[in-house]
C-alpha positions as CSV (number, residue, x, y, z in Angstrom):
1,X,72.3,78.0,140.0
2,X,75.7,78.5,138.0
3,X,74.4,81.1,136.0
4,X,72.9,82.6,139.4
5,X,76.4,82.9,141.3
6,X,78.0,83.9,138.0
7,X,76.0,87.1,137.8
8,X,76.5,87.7,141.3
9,X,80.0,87.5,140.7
10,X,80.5,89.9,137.7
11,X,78.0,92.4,139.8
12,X,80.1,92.6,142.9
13,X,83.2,92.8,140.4
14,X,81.9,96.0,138.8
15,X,80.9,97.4,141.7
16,X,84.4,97.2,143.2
17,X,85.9,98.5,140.5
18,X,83.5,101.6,139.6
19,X,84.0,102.5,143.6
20,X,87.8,102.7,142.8
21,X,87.5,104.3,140.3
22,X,85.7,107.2,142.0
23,X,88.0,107.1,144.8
24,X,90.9,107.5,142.5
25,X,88.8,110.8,140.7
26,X,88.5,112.4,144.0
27,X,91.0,114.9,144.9
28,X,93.0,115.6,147.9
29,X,91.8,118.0,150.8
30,X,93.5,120.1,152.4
31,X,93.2,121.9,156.3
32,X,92.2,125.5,156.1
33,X,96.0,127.5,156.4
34,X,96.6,129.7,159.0
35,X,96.1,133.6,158.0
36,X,99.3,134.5,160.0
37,X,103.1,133.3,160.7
38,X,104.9,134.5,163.7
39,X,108.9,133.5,163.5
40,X,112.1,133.2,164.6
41,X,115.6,131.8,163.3
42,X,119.2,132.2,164.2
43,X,121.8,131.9,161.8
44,X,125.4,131.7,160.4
45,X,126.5,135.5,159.0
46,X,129.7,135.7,156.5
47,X,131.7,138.0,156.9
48,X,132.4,140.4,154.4
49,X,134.7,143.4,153.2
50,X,133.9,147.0,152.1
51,X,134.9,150.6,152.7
52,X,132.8,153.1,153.6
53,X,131.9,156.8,152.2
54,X,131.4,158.8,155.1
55,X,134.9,157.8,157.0
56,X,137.3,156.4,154.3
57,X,137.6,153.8,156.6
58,X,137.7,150.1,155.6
59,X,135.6,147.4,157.5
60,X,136.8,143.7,157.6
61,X,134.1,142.0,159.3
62,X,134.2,138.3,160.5
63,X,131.7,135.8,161.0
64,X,128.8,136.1,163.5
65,X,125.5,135.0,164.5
66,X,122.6,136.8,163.2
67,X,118.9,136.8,165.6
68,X,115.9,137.4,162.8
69,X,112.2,137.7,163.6
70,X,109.2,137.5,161.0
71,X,105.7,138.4,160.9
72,X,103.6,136.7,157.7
73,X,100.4,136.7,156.7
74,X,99.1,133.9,153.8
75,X,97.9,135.4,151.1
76,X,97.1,132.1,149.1
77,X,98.0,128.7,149.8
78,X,101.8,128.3,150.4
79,X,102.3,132.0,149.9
80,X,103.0,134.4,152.9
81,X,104.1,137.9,152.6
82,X,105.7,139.1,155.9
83,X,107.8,141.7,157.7
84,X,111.9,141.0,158.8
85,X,113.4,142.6,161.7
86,X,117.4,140.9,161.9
87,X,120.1,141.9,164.5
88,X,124.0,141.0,164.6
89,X,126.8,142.1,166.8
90,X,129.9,141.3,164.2
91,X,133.9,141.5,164.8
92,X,135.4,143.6,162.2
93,X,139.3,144.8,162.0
94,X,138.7,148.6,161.5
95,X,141.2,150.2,159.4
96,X,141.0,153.9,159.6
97,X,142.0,156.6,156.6
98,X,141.8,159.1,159.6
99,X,144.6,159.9,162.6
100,X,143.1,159.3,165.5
101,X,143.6,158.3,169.2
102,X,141.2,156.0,169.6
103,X,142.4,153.6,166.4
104,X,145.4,154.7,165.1
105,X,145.3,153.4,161.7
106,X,144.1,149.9,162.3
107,X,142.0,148.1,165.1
108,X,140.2,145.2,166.4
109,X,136.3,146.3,166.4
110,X,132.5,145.5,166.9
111,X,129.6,146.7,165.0
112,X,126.1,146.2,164.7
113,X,124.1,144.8,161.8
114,X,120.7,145.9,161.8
115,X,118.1,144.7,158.9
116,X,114.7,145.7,157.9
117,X,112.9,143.8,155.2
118,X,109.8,142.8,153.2
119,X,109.5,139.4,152.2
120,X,107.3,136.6,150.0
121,X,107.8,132.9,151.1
122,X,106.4,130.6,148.9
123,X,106.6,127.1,148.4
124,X,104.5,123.8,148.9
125,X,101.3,123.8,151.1
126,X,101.7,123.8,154.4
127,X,101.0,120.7,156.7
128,X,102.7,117.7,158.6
129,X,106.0,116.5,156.7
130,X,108.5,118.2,154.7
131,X,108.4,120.6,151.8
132,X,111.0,122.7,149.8
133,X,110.8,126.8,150.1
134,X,111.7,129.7,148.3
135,X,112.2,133.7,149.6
136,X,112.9,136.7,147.7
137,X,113.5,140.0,150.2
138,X,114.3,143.4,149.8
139,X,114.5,146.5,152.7
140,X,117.5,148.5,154.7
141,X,120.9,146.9,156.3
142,X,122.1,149.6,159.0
143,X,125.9,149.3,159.8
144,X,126.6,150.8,163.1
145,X,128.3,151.8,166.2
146,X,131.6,150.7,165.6
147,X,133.7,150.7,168.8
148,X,137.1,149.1,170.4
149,X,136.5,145.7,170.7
150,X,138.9,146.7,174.1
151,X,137.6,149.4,175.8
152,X,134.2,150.1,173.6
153,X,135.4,153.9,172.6
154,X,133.3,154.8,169.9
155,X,135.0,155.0,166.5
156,X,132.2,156.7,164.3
157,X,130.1,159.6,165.0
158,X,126.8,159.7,164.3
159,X,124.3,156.3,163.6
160,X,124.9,154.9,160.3
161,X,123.1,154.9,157.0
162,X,120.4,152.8,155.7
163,X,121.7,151.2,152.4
164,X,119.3,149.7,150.2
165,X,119.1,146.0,150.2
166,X,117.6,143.3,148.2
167,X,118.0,139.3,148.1
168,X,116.8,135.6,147.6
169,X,117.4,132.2,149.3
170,X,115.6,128.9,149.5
171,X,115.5,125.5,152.0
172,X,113.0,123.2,153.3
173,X,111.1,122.8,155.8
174,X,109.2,120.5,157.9
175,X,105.9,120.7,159.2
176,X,105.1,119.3,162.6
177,X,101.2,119.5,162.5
178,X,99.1,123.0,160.9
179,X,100.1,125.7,162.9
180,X,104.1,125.0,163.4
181,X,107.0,124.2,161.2
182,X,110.8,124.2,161.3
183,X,112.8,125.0,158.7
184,X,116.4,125.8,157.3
185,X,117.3,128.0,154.7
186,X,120.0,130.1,152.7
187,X,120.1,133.5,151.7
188,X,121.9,135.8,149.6
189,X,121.4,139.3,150.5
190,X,123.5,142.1,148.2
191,X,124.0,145.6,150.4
192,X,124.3,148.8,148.2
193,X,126.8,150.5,150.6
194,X,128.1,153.9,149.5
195,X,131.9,153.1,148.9
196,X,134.9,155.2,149.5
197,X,136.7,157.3,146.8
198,X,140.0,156.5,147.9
199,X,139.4,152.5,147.3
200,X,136.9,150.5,144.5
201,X,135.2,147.8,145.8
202,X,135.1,145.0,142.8
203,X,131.3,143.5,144.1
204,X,128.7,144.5,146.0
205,X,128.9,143.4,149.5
206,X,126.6,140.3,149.7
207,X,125.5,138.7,153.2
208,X,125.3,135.1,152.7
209,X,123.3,133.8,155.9
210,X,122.5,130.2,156.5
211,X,120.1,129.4,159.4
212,X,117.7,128.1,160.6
213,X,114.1,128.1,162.9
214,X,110.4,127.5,163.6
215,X,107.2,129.6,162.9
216,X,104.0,129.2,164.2
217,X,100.6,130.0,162.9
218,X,97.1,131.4,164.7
């Protein structure tokens, strides 16, 4: 009888332990991702100083806000590749190498800050909870139609050029369930702006952005 319930005792023993230990060999599984991001983020835009070809003129922008929309698709898990349309009005103090009625020498301004980009996010799977993220970009930054900040003359003619553009940020996110996720990330974003001849600009204008948003998948 003693040897009987020994037996039976080292039998359910193994068991246990060769069902944990399969348990522990299995991996984890993960939900299918979804094959496209839709997005949108507002952020915090630095302001920055640089002169400008075309005019002579020297912009001295202030802070603003910044509006940005994406479009991604996954292309493996964690990875998205994705479109970036961004919009900013900015203050600027306009100081003019030109005599003219409208700003003579130096004025309070506004401008426009338009950005098109392409973009790969990348990072830790998707899913509920948090996980840290990583974005290089590259694309256009249009600066354009400066006008009064007072009575909204225009200062420039024409629409602006399209300067080259490329950068890289990172954050975390948090994901509320499969198909949507906050998150909150900084960016560096260097503007190849065709500088005046009359003044040297020491860097390259870079738009340091910090903001943040949600995206949702389908």
């Amino acid at each position: 009888m003693l040897r009987r319930t020994a037996c039976s005792m080292f039998l359910a023993i193994a068991t246990a332990h060769a069902s944990q230990a399969q348990i522990g060999r299995q991996r984890p599984t993960y939900q299918a991702e979804p094959g496209y991001w839709v997005g949108l983020s507002i952020g915090y835009l630095e302001g920055i100083t640089t002169s400008d070809e075309a005019t002579g003129a020297i912009w001295q922008f202030g802070y603003t806000s910044q509006l940005r929309a994406t479009l991604e698709k996954t292309v493996s898990p964690g990875v998205t590749l994705g479109v970036i349309a961004g919009y900013a009005t900015a203050p600027l103090t306009y100081q003019s190498a030109q005599i003219s009625s409208v700003c003579p020498g130096s004025c309070l301004a506004n401008a426009d800050i338009t950005q098109y980009m392409a973009f790969v996010r990348g990072g830790g799977r998707t899913g509920t909870g948090f996980r840290g993220t990583y974005n290089a970009e590259g694309g256009v930054t249009q600066f354009s139609k400066f006008r009064d900040r007072t009575t909204h003359s225009p200062l420039t003619a024409g629409s602006g050029s399209y300067d080259f553009t490329f950068g890289f940020g990172g954050g975390f996110a948090y994901g509320m369930n499969r198909m949507s996720e906050l998150y909150i990330e900084q960016s560096y974003d260097f503007v190849f702006h065709k500088q005046s001849s009359s003044s040297t600009n020491q860097t390259v204008p870079r738009l340091l952005t910090f903001r943040g948003g949600f995206r949702i998948g389908f």
